[in-house]
C-alpha positions in Angstrom: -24.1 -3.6 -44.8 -23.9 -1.5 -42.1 -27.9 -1.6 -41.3 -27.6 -5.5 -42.1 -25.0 -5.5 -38.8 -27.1 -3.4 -36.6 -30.4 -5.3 -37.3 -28.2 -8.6 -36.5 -26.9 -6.9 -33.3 -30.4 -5.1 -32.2 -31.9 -9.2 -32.7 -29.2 -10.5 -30.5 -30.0 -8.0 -28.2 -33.7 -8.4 -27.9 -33.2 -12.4 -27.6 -31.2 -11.9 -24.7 -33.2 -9.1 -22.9 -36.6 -11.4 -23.4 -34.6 -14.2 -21.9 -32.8 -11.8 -18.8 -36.7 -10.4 -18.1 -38.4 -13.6 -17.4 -36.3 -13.7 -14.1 -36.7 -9.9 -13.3 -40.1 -10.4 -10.8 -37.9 -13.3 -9.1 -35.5 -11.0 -8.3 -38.2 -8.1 -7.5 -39.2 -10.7 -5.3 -36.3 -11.7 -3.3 -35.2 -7.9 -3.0 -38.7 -7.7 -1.5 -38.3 -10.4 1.0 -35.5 -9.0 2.0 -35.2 -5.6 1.6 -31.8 -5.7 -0.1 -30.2 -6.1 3.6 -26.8 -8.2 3.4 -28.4 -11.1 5.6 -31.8 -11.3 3.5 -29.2 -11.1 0.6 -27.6 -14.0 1.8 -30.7 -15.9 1.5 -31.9 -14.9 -1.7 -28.7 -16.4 -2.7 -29.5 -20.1 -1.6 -30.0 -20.7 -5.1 -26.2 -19.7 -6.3 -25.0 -21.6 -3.0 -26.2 -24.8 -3.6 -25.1 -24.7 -7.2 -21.4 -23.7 -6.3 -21.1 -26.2 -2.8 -18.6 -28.4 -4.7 -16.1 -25.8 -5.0 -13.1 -25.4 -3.9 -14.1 -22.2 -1.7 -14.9 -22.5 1.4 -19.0 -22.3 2.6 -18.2 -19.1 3.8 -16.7 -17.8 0.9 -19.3 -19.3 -1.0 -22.3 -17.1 0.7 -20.3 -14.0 0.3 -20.1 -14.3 -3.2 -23.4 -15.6 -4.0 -24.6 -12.2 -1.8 -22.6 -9.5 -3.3 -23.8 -11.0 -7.1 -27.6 -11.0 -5.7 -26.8 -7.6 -4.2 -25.0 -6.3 -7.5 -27.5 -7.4 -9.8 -30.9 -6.1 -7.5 -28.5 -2.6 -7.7 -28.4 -2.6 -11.4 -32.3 -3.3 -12.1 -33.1 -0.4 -9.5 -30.8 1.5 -11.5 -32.1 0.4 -15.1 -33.6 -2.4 -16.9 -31.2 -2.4 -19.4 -28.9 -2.2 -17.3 -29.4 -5.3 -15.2 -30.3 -7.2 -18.8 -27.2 -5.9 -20.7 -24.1 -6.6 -17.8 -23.7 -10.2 -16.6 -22.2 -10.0 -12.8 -20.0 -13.0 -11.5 -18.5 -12.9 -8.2 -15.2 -15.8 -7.1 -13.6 -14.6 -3.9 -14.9 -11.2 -3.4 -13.8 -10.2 -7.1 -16.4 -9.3 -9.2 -16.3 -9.4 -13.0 -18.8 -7.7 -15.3 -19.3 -8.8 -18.9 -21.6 -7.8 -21.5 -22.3 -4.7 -24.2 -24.0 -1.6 -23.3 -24.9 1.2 -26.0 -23.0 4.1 -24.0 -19.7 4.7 -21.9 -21.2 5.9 -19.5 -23.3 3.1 -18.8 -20.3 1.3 -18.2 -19.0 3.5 -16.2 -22.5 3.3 -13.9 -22.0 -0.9 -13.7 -18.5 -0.3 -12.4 -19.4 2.5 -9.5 -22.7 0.2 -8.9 -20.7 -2.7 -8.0 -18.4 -1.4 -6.0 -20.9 -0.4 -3.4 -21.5 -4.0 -2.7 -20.3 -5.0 0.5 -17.1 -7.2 0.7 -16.6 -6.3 -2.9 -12.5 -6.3 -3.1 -11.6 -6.1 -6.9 -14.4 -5.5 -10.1 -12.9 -6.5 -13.7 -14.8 -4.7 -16.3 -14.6 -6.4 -19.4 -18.6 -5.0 -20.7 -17.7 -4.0 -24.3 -19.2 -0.3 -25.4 -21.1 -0.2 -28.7 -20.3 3.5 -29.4 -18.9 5.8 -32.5 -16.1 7.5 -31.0 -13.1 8.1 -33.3 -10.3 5.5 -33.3 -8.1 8.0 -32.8 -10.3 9.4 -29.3 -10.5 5.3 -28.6 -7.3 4.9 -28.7 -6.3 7.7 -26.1 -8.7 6.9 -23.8 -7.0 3.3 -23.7 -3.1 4.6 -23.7 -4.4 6.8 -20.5 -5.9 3.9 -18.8 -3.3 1.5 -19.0 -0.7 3.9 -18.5 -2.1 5.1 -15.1 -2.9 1.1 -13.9 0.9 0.2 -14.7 1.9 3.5 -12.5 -0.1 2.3 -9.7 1.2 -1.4 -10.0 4.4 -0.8 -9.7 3.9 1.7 -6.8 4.2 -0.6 -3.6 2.5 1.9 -2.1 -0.5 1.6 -3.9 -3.4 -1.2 -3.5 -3.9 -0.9 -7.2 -6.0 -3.8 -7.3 -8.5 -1.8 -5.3 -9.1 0.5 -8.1 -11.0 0.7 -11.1 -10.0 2.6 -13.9 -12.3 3.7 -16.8 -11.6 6.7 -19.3 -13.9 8.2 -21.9 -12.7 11.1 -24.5 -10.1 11.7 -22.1 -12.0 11.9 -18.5 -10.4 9.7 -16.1 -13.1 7.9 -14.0 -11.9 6.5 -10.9 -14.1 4.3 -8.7 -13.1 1.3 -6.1 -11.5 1.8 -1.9 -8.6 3.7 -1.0 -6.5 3.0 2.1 -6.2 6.7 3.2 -6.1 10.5 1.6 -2.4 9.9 1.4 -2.6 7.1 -1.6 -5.6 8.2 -3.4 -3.1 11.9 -3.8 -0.3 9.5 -4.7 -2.6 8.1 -7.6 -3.9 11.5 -8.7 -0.2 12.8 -8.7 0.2 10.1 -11.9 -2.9 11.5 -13.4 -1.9 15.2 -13.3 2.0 14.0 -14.6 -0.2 12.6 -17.8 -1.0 13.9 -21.1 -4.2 13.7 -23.1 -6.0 13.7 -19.6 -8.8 16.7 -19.1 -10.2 15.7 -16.1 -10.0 13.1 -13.1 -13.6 12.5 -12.0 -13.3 10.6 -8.4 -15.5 8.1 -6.8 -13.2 6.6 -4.6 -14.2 6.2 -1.2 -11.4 5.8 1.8 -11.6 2.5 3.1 -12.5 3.8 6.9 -15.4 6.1 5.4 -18.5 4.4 3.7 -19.4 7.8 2.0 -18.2 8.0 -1.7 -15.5 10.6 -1.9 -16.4 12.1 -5.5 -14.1 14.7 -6.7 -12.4 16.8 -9.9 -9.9 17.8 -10.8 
């Protein structure tokens, strides 16, 4: 039964990556034209702008998020194939929400850091499910830490929790997304450390006033 599944899922997946890769040289060719800078992304987003002009957004608003998705998605196929053809990217009001199954954590983990770096990016939503074996048990922590830690930083007014993005994997605490200064990012790693189950905090903040990633662990 268990080989029936995997050849159903490997099918599905090969359907949709021959479909994904028939628009892979557009995209090489719009990153060419415009050498993935934010005003040639602009353009090579006419396409999502005109589909999206009877919105309720406004024009401007409309560019921006057509830009950051053209941006995000060029980002993942430089990263990987897969990775662009497995992770859907949609972007309403700076707020970008990635969908989709990847084989490994970690490659979920690499969509989430990937489109944060996307300028005017202000919240990503990961909702890309994982096809891995981990134990329920190991599963099941891993989710416990993660929710526990984004309903500490909700309720902490003085914490931009929507700014961050929270992803754990047999107990390592990924965070990625902006912090407003050193001051909050220490205020979130103060829950972490309070925590149990957690192992380690792997950072890839950055503070809003610095456009270099501020990885750390702890």
């Amino acid at each position: 039964m268990r080989k029936i599944l995997g050849w159903i899922r490997d099918h599905k997946r090969t359907a949709v990556r021959n479909r994904a890769l028939r628009s892979i040289l557009g995209v090489f060719f719009v990153l060419a034209l415009t050498r993935c800078t934010p005003t040639g992304m602009a353009i090579g987003a006419g396409a999502e702008v005109g589909s999206a002009a009877m919105e309720e957004r406004s024009f401007s608003d409309i560019v921006d998020d057509a830009t950051i998705k053209t941006q995000t998605k060029g980002n993942f196929l430089f990263y990987s194939t897969e990775l662009f053809v497995d992770v859907g990217v949609t972007v309403k009001e700076g707020r970008v929400f990635l969908t989709g199954s990847v084989r490994k954590p970690e490659a979920r983990i690499e969509a989430v850091k990937i489109a944060w770096r996307s300028e005017g990016v202000k919240e990503v939503i990961n909702e890309v499910q994982v096809e891995d074996d981990s134990s329920l048990l190991d599963a099941a922590r891993d989710r416990w830490i993660t929710t526990k830690l984004r309903v500490r930083i909700t309720l902490d007014k003085q914490i931009r929790a929507v700014n961050y993005s929270i992803e754990t994997v047999n107990r390592h605490v990924y965070l990625m997304g902006i912090s407003q200064n050193s001051d909050e990012l220490e205020r979130v790693f103060g829950y972490l450390r309070s925590m149990p189950y957690v192992r380690r905090i792997i950072s890839h903040v950055r503070l809003k006033n610095n456009p270099a990633a501020q990885k750390r662990r702890a």
